[in-house]
N, C-alpha and C positions, 0 to 999 in steps of 0.2 A: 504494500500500500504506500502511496505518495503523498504528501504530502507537501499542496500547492502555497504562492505566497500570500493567496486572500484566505485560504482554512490556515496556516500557522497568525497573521495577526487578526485573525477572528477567535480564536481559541487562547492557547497555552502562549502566545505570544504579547498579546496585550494585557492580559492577565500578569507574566510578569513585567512587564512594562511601566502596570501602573501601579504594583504592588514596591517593585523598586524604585518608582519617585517619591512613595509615601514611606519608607524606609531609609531611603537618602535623608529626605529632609528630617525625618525625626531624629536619626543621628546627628546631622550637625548642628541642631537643637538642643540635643541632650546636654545633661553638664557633663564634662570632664571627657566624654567620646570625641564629642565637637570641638574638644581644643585643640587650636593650632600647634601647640607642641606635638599632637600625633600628626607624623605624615598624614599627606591627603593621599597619597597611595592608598597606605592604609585604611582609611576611612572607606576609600570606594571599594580594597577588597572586601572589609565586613561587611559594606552594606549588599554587595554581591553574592558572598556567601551566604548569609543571612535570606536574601530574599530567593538564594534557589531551595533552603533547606525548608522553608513554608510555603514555597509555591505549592505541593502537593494537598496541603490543608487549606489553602486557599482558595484552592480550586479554580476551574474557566469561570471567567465575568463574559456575557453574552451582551456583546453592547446591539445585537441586530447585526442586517446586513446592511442599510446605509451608513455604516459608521462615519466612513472619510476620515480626512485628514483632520479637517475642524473640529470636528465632534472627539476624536483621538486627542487635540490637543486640549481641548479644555478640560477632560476627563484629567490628563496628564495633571496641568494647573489644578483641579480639584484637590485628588492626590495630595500634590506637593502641599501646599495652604494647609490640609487635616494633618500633615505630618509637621509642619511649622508649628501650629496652634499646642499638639501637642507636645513635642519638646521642648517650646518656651514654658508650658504649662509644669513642667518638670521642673525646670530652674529655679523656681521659686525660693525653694527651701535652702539651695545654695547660697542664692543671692542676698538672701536673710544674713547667714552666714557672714558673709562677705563684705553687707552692712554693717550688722555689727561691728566687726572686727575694723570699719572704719572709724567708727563712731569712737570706741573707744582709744584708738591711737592718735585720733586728733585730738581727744583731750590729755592723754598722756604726753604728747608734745612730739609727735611723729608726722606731724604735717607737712614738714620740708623731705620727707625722710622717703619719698615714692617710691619703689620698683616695678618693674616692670614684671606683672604679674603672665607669668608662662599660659595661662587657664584663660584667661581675654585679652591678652597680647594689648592689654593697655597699663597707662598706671595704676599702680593700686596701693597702700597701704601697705605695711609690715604686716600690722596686726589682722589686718584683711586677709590679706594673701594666704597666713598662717594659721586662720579660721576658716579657710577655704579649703585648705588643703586637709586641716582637722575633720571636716565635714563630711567629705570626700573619704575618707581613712575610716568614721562611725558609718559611715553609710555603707560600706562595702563590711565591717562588722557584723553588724544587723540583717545581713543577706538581703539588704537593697540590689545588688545587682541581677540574685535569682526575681525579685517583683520586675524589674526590667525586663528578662525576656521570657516571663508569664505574661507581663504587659504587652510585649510584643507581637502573640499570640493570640490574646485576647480582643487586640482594638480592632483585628480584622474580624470576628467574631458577630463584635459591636456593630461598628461601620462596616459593611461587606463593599468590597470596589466596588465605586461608579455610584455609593449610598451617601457619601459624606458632605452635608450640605453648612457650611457654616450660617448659625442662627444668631438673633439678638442676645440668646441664653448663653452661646459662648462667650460675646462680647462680657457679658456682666458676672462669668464665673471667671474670667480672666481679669478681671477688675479684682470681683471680690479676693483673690488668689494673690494680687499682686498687694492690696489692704493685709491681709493676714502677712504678707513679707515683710511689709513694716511694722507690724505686732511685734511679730516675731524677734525681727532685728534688735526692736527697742527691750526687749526680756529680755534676749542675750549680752546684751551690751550694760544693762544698769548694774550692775554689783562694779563694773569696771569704773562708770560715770560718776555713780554715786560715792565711792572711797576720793576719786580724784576731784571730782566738787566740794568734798568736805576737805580736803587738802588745799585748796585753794581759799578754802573761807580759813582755815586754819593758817597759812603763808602770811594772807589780809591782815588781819588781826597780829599776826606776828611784826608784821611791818611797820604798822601801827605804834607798837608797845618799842617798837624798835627801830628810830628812823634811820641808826647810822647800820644798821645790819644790812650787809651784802645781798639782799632776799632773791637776789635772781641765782646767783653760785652755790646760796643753800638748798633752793625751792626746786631747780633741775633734776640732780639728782635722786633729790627726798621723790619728788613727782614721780619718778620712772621710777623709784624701788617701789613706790606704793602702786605702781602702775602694772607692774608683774607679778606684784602680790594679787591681784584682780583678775589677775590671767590664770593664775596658778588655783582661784578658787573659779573661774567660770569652765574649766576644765572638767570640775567636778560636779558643775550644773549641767554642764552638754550629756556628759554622759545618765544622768537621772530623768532629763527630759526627752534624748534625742528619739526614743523608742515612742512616745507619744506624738511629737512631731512629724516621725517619718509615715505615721498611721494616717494623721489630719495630710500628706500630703499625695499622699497613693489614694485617697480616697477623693480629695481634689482631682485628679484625676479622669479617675472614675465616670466623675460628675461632667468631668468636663469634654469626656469621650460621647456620653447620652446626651446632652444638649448638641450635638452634630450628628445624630440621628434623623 
């Protein structure tokens, strides 16, 4: 039996076509997959491997026989968009992270102090960076990577090709998602905010009681010991929380795969 060029991209060919653009992009959406420190080689072999290992569960999508080229490509653009939405939708709980971890280095006095963080190949914070990488490290802990490629599995389940329509409902779980980031952010960040604002009304008042006291050669220092002593105790809030966190964001998710329904 033969198989001609309109039965392979009416079948098993568009099929992976469009399963591989929604795989593409939720890869380079993802966190820490989609960083430019991984080669993009690499990226396009996972996302290739990946999309031959599920084509079988995925099954032929039967777009018809007038499909065309147009109708192929906007299918294509479908695709990519449901695979964007959701691995931004994924990012959330990093980004919290990574807020965080600004928030409180800017008050510890790391504002000059930027690297170039490897994970978004922009600036970023020490303390950023280094609660980023944290994140990244509990989250593969917790077997966040196996909910990944259950996840993967699943949102074709959900969404079957050629079904995923973005709605007003994604727009406002992607909202609410990026609201809960800055929750979030702000809980992980306060034990750090809080010691080093009280250290600063403490400096004040020093200063005060003391006009001839050096208070920027004392206050430096004292700041960034009291600044790692905050790091050294939100260590051991990441780990009491993160199990609850990574629950409320798998299930964002979720939510946010059936709103594109």
């Amino acid at each position: 039996m033969t198989l001609g060029l309109a039965d392979l991209f009416s079948g098993w060919g568009i099929s992976f076509m469009l399963e591989l653009s929604r795989i593409s992009a939720m890869i380079y959406a993802f966190p820490f997959l989609g960083s430019p420190a991984i080669p993009a080689r690499i990226r396009v072999a996972l996302a290739l491997v990946i999309s031959f290992m599920l084509l079988p569960i995925v099954g032929v999508v039967d777009l018809g026989t007038d499909w065309g080229l147009g109708r192929l490509t906007l299918a294509l653009a479908a695709e990519t968009a449901v695979g964007l939405v959701v691995g931004f939708g994924a990012k959330f709980l990093f980004e919290a992270f990574t807020m965080a971890g600004t928030f409180a280095g800017r008050q510890m006095g790391f504002a000059i102090a930027d690297l170039l963080d490897p994970v978004t190949a922009a600036p970023q914070s020490m303390v950023g960076q280094f609660w980023s990488l944290v994140a990244i490290l509990f989250f593969l802990a917790f077997d966040g990577h196996l909910f990944l490629v259950q996840f993967l599995v699943e949102n074709f389940r959900v969404i079957p090709l050629g079904a995923g329509v973005l709605t007003a409902a994604t727009g406002q779980e992607l909202i609410a998602g990026s609201s809960h980031m800055f929750e979030i952010a702000l809980q992980l960040a306060a034990p750090a905010l809080m010691l080093t604002l009280m250290m600063d009304v403490g400096i004040a008042v020093l200063s005060r009681a003391m006009p001839r006291l050096q208070i920027f050669f004392v206050a430096l220092p004292l700041k960034l010991f009291v600044g790692i002593f905050a790091l050294v105790i939100s260590m051991q809030l990441f780990q009491a929380i993160f199990a609850s966190m990574l629950t409320d964001s798998q299930e964002h998710l979720i939510r946010l795969l059936q709103t594109m329904r």
